[in-house]
Structures are given as C-alpha cells and as structure tokens.
N, C-alpha and C positions, 0 to 999 in steps of 0.2 A: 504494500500500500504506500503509495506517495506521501510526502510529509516528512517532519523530523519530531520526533517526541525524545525530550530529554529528561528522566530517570534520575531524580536523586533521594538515597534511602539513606537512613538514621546506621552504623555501623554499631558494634557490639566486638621448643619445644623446646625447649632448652635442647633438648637431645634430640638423635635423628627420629627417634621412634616415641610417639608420647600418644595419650589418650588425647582425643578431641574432644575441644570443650562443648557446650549443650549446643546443638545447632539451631538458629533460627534462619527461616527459609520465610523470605521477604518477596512481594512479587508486588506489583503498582495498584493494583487491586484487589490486592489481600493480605490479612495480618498474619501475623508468625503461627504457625499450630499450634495447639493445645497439649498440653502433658500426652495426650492419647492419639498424638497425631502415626498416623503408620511410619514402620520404619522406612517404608518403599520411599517415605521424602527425606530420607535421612543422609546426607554423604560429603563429604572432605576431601580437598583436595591441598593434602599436608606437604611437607616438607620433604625430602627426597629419604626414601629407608632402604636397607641393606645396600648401603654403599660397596661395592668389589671396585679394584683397581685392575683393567686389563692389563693396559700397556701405558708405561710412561709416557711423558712428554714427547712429541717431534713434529719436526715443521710440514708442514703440509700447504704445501701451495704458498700463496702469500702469509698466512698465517704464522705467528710467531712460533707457536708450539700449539700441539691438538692431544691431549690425556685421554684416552678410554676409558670408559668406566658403566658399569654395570649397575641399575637400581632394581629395587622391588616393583617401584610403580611409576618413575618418571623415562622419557625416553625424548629425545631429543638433544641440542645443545646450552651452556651454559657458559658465559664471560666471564674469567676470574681474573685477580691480580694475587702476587705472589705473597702478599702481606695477609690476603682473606678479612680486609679490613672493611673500613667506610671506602668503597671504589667506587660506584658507579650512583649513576641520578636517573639513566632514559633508559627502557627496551618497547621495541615497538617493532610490529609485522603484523603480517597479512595474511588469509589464507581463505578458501572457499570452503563452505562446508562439506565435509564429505558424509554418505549417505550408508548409513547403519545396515546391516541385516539381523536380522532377530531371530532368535533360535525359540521363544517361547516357551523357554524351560523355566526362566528365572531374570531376576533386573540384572540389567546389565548396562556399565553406563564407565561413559571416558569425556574427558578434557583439554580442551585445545585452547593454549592459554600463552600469556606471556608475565612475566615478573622480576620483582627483585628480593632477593635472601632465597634461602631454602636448602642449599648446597651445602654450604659449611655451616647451618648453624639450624633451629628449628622452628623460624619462623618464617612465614611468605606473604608476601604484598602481592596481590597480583586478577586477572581480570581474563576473560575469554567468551568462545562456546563451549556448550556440552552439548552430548548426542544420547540420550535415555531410552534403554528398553524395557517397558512397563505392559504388561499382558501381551507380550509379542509385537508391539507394538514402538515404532521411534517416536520422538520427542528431544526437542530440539528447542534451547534457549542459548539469550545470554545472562554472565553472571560473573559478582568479584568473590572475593573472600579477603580479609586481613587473616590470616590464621598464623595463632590458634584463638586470638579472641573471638571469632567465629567461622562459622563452617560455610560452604556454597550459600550464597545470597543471588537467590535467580532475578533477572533483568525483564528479559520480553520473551516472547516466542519467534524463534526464525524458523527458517527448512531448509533442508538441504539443498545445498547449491547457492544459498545465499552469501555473497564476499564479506566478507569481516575484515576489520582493523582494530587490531589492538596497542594501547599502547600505555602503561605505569611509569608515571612521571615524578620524581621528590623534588617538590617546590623548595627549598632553602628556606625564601625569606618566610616564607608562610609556614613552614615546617610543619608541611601537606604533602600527603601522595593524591596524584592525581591518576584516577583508574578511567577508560575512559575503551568501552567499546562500540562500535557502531557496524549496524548490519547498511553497509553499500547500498542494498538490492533496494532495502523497503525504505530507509531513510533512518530510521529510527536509532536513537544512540543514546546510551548508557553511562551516566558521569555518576562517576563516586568521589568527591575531596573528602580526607581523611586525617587526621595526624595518626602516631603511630599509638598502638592502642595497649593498655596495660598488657603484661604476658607475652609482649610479643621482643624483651629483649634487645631493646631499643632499636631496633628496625636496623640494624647496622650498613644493608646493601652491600653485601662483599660479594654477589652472584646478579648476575642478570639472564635469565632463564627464557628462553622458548619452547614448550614440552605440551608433549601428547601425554595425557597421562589414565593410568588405571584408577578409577577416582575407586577414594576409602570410604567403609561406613564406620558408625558411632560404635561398633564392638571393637575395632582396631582390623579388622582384615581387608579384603579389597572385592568387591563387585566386580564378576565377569565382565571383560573385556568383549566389548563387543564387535565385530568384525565391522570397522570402517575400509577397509580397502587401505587409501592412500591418503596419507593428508599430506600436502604442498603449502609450505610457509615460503614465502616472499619477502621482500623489502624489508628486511632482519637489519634494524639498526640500534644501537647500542652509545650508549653516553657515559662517559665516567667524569670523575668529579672534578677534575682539571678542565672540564668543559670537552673534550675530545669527543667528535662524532663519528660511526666508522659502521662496516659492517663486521657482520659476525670474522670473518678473517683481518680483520685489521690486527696490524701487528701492535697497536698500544696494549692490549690485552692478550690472555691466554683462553684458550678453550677446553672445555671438556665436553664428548661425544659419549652422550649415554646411550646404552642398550637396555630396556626393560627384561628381566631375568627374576621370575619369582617362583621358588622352589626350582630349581633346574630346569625351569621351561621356558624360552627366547619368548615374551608374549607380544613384543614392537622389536623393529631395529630402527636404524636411523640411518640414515644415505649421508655419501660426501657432501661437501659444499658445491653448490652450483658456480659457474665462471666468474660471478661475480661476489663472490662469498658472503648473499647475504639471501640466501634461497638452501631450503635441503626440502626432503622427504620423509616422513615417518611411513614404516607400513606396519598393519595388523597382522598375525600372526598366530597366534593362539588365544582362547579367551583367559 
C-alpha cells in the first residue's frame, strides 16, 4: 500500500548465553499480552551463543583480515576492532525478503537483521524482518529488540518479496540508538530512538552485525529454522567511531564470517563477499 507510516513504540547478557528477560510483543494496534498470552508469540533474538573458532585471521580480498567462526544461532558477518571496545556508531543494509516454506509440524521462525554489540559481549541493539511459521502457515513483519531488556518488538506486517532497509544508528550527542526499518515496497517505516536501557551493559558497540538468524524462545533453546532458501544482503555499510564509513571489507576494520552450527548440524552458511565487499548471501540448510 502506498504511503509512509512511521512507528514509534515505548522500549522496555552479560554472558554469551543468558535467560531472556519477560518478552513484551508491541505491535501499532495492540498492547503487550497478558500473563497467559501463548508461547507461539514468544521469541529472542539474543546475543551470538556457542561461539567455535574455525580459522584464524587472513586477508581476503581487500579486506584487512576475515576470522571464521561458528555460532548456535547467528550466521552471517560481523565488524570488529582489535580492542573489542567502544568501535563502531553505523551498520546498515538491504535485503528483499525471502519467502519461507513451512513444514507444518511446529513454529518455526528466523531473522534478518542488522546491529550493534552481541559478538563479544551479551547484549544487542538492533532492528530487521522476521519470517514466522505458525499453523503451516508464513508470516512476515518488521521489528527491533534492545536485548536483553526486551525480547522481539514487532513493527508492521510485510510479505515476501518486499525490499527492506535496515539501519542502527548511536547518536553521540543524544546518546540515542536510532533503529530505523522501512519496507521499500509499501512505504511504511519503523523508527525506534532509544538510549541504552538498564541490563544491557552499557551498550559498548565493539561489533556491528549483519545476520540471519535462528531466532530463540523464552525457555533458552531455538525454534526450527525454517527453510528460506536464500537471503541477499546488499549495501552493507558500516561506521566506526572515528567517523570512518566503508563496507563490510574495508580495511579500517576486521571481520568475522559466521557459520550457524547447532549441535553438529550446519543449519545457514554464509557466502564470500561480493566485488564490492559490501553484498554476501546466507543460505538455509537445515531446520
């Protein structure tokens, strides 16, 4: 639908692996659920867990250095600097939605997002779509999360095929994160200003993140991954605190290429960098 609607909602691990806190699930015309809400609306998308190290450092293309590394539930890339300090202020890309198949067994649901923290420490700023299988059925929004001060905060409804742009911004002077998605297709776009919110370990930004991920629920495991095919991220650009703008292969930074790996099973990989290093692919794999 043509138009622009802009979205702005009221916000609410130390370690890589922590319980999530109570989730409240906000949407533009509707209040959070009740104690008794099902858990089918329940789910997180945390900080990166069971980190593995494949392969060290090396250069790859223009890129200064590219690290391996294997998670529970995230799969994509991440901007680091060697201190794992206060580095970076921008991440931002693009990507079309891709279009679910449902097995109809059980919910199943993943996230396609962009952020800052989560890598080295356990908490995440951060914004995107998700893709939901609920009675065999897709379902498709957008939404942020400050976590762990709260879990998935859904935006609007999109569909597949719709182009997104995401982008987690930390204002300075305001010492505000600016979360800020918008579906291309229909118009519609999603702003969250935020400072950083108790629990969350003062927000430090030592990561800037673009990941597909297995999203978590409120017991601590992960909801079947459900077969998107392919997801295509684009125009992957990245800001560190010196003001520096670049994409994912710029050498002012380092990179780490995650492979999703939970319990011995590859469930995403992640593709090299495109020509321009600021484009990759994730693909599904297993649920």
């Amino acid at each position: 639908m043509a138009g622009s609607a802009v979205f702005r909602m009221p916000a609410r691990m130390t370690a890589l692996v922590t319980v999530p806190a109570l989730l409240i699930l906000l949407t533009a015309a509707a209040a959070a659920p009740g104690p008794g809400a099902s858990a089918a609306h329940r789910g997180s998308a945390p900080a990166a867990t069971g980190q593995h190290l494949v392969h060290r450092a090396q250069r790859v293309g223009s890129a200064r250095s590219v690290t391996g590394y294997t998670s529970n539930n995230w799969d994509g890339y991440f901007a680091t600097a060697a201190g794992h300090g206060t580095d970076f202020t921008a991440v931002s890309a693009a990507w079309t939605q891709a279009a679910v198949t449902c097995t109809g067994k059980a919910e199943e649901w993943a996230g396609f997002w962009v952020g800052l923290d989560g890598w080295w420490n356990g908490e995440v700023e951060q914004g995107g779509s998700e893709a939901r299988c609920l009675s065999g059925k897709p379902q498709y929004n957008v939404w942020w999360e400050m976590f762990p001060f709260n879990n998935i905060q859904n935006g609007f409804t999109i569909h597949a095929g719709d182009h997104i742009t995401a982008s987690v911004t930390y204002v300075q002077a305001a010492k505000m994160f600016d979360i800020v998605v918008k579906d291309v297709t229909s118009g519609k776009t999603l702003t969250k200003d935020t400072p950083c919110q108790p629990g969350q370990g003062g927000c430090p930004r030592s990561s800037a993140d673009i990941i597909s991920e297995d999203i978590g629920n409120t017991a601590g495991g992960l909801y079947p991954l459900p077969d998107y095919g392919k997801e295509a991220y684009s125009s992957a650009s990245v800001t560190n605190v010196s003001g520096h703008t670049g994409p994912l292969s710029d050498p002012a930074w380092q990179l780490g290429k995650v492979t999703e790996v939970s319990s011995g099973v590859t469930k995403q990989t992640t593709s090299g960098l495109g020509a321009g290093g600021n484009s990759f692919t994730t693909t599904w794999k297993h649920q």
